[in-house]
N, CA, C and O of each residue as an XYZ file, in Angstrom:
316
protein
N      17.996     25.543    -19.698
C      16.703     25.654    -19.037
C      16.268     24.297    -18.531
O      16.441     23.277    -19.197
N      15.611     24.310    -17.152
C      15.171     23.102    -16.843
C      13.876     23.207    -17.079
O      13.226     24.251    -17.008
N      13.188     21.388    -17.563
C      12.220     21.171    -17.747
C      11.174     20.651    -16.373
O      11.431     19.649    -15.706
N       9.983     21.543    -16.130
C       9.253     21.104    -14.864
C       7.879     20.494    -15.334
O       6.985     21.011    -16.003
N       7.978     19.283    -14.803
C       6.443     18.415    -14.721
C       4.938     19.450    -14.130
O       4.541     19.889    -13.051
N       4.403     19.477    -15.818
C       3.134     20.466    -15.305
C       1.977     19.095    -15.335
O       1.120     19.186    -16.214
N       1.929     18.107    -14.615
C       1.393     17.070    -14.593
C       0.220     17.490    -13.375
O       0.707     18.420    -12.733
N      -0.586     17.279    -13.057
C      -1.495     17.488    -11.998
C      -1.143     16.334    -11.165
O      -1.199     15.155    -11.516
N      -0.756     16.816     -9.970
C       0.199     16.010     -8.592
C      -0.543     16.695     -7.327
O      -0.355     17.787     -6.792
N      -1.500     15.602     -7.033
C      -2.501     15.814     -5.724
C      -1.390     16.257     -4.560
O      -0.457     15.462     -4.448
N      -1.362     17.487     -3.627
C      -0.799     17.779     -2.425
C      -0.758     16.386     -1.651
O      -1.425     15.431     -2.048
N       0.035     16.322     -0.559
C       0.037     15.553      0.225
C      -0.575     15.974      1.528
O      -0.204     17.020      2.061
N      -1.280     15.387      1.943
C      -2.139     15.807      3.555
C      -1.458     16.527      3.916
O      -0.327     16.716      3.467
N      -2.062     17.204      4.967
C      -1.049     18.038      6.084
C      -1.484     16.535      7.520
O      -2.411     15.730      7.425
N      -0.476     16.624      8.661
C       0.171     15.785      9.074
C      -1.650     15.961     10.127
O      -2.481     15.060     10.017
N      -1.833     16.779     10.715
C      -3.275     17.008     11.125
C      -4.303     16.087     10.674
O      -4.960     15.193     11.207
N      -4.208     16.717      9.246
C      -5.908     15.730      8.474
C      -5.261     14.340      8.161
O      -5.803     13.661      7.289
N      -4.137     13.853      8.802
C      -3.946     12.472      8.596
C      -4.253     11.857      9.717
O      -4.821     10.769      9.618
N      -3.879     12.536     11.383
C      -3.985     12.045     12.303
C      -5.623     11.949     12.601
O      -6.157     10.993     13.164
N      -6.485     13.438     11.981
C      -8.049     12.879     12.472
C      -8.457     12.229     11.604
O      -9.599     11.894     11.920
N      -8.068     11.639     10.196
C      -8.346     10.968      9.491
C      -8.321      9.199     10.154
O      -9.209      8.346     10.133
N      -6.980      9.152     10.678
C      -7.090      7.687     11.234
C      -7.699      7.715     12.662
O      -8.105      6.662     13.153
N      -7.796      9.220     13.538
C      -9.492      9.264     14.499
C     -10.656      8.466     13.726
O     -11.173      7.436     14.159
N     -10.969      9.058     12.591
C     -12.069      8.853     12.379
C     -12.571      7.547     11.544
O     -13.676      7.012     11.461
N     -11.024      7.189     10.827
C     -11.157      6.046     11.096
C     -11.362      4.759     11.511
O     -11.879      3.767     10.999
N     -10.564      5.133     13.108
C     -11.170      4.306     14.351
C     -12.755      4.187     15.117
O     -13.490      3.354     15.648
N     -12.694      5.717     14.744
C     -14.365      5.456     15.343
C     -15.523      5.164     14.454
O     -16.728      5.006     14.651
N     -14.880      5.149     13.586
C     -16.004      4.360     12.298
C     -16.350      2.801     13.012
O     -17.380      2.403     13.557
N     -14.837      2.009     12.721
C     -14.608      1.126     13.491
C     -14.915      0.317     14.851
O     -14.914     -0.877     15.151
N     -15.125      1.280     15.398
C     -15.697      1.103     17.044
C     -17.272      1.185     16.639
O     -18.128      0.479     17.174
N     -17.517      2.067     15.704
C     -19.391      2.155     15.926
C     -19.705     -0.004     14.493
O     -20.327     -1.064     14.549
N     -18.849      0.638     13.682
C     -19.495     -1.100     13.179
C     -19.133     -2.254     13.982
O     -19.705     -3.302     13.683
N     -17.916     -2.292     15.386
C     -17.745     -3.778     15.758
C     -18.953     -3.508     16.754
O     -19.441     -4.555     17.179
N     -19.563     -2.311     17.236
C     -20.839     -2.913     17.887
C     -22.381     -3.230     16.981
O     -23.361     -3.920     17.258
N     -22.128     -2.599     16.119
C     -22.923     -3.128     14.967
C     -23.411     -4.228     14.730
O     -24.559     -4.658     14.840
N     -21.946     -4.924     14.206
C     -21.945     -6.792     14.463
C     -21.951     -7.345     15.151
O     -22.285     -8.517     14.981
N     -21.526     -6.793     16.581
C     -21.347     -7.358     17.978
C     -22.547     -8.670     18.058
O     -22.316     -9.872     18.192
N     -23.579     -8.133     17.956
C     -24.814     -9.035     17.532
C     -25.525     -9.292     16.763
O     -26.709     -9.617     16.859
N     -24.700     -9.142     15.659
C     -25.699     -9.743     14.279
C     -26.235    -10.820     14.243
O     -27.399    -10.941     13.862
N     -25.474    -11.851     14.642
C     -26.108    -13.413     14.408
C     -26.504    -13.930     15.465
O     -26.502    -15.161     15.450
N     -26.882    -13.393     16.484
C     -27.239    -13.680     18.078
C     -28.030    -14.544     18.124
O     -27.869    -15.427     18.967
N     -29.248    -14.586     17.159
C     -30.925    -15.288     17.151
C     -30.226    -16.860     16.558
O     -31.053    -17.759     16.406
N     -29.297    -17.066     16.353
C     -28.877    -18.515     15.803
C     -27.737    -19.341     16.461
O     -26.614    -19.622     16.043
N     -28.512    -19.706     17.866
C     -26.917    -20.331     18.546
C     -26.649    -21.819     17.984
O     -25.658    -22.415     18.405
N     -27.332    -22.316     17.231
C     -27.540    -23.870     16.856
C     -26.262    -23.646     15.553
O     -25.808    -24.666     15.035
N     -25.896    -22.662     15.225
C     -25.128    -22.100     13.690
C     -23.580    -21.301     14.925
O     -22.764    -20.397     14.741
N     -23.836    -22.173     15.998
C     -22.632    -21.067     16.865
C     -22.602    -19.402     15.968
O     -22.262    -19.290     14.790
N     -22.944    -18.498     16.665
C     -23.585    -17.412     16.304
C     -22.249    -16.390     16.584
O     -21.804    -15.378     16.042
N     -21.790    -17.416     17.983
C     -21.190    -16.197     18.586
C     -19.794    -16.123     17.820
O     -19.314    -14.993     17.736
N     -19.122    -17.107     17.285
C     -17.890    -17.572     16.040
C     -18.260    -17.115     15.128
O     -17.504    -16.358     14.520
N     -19.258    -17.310     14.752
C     -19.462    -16.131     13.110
C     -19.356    -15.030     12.988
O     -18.826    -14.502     12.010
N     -20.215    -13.960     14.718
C     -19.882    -12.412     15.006
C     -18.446    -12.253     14.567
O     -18.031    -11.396     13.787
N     -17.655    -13.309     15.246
C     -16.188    -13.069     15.226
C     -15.421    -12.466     13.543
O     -14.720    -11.631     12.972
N     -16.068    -13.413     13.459
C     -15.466    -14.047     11.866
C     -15.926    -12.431     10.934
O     -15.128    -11.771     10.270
N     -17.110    -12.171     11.102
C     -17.636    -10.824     10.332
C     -16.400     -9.852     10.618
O     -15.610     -9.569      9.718
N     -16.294     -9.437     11.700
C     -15.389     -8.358     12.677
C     -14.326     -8.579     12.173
O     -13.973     -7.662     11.432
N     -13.439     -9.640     12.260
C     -12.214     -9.757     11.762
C     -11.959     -9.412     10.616
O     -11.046     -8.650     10.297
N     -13.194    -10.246      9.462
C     -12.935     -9.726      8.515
C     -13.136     -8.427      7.941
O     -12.511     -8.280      6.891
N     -13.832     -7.421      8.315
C     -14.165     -5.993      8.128
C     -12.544     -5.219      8.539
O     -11.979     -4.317      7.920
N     -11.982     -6.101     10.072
C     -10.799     -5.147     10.508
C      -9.926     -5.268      9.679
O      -9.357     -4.222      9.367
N      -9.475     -6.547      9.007
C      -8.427     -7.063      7.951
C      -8.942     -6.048      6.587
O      -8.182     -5.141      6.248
N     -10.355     -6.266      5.781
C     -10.374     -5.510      4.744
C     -10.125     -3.630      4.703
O      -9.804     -2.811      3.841
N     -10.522     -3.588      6.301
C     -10.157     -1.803      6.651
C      -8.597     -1.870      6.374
O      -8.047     -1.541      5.323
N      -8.050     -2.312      7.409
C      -6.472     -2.580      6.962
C      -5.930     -2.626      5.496
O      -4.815     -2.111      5.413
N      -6.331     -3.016      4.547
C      -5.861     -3.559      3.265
C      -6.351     -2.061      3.059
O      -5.491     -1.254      3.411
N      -7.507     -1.497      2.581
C      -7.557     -0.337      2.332
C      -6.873      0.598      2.538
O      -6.501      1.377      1.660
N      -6.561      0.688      3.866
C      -5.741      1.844      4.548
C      -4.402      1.690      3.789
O      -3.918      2.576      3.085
N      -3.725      0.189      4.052
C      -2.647      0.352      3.671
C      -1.986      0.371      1.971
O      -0.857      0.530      1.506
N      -3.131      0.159      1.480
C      -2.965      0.668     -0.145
C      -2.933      2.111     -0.150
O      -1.866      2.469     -0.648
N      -3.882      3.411      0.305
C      -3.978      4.166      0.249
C      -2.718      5.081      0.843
O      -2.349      6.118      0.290
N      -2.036      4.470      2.213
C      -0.735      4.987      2.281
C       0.303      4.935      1.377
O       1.060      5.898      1.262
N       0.442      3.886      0.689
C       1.514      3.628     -0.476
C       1.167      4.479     -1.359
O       2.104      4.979     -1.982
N      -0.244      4.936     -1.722
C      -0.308      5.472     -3.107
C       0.194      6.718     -2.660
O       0.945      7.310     -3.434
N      -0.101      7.300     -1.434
C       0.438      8.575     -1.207
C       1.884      8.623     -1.267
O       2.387      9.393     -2.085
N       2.742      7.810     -0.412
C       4.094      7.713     -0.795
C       4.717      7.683     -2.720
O       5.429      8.418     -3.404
N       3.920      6.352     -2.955
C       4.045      6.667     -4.780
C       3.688      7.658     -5.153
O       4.607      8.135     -5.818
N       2.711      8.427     -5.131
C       2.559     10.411     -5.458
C       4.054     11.078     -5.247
O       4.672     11.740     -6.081
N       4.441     10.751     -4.001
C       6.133     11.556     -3.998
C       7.119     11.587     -4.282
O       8.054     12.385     -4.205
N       6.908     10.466     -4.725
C       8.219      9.758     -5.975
C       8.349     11.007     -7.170
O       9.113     10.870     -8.125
């Protein structure tokens, strides 16, 4: 007799709710870089417009890190 893992093992997406998942991802994305677009506008003496930058980048880099942990864990689930 073989022994089967009665372990609780989350499904894996269907290929759909992954693609509007990273839609909606993006447009998350698109609505916060206009968000920040002008956050620091009222302070050009603090170059305002290099700091917008700096926010943005870093939000796109920490989205990234998220995302791409969350793909691995799904791959590690299929192991």
């Amino acid at each position: 007799m073989s022994t089967k893992q009665t372990d609780k093992v989350k499904p894996r997406r269907s290929a759909p709710a992954r693609v509007f998942g990273g839609i909606g991802i993006g447009l998350i994305g698109f609505v916060l870089y206009w968000v920040f677009d002008g956050m620091f506008d009222g302070f050009p003496k603090y170059n305002s417009y290099f700091w917008t930058w700096v926010v943005v980048i870093a939000f796109v880099l920490f989205g990234a890190f998220i995302w791409i942990r969350d793909e691995r864990r799904h791959i590690d689930d299929e192991d």
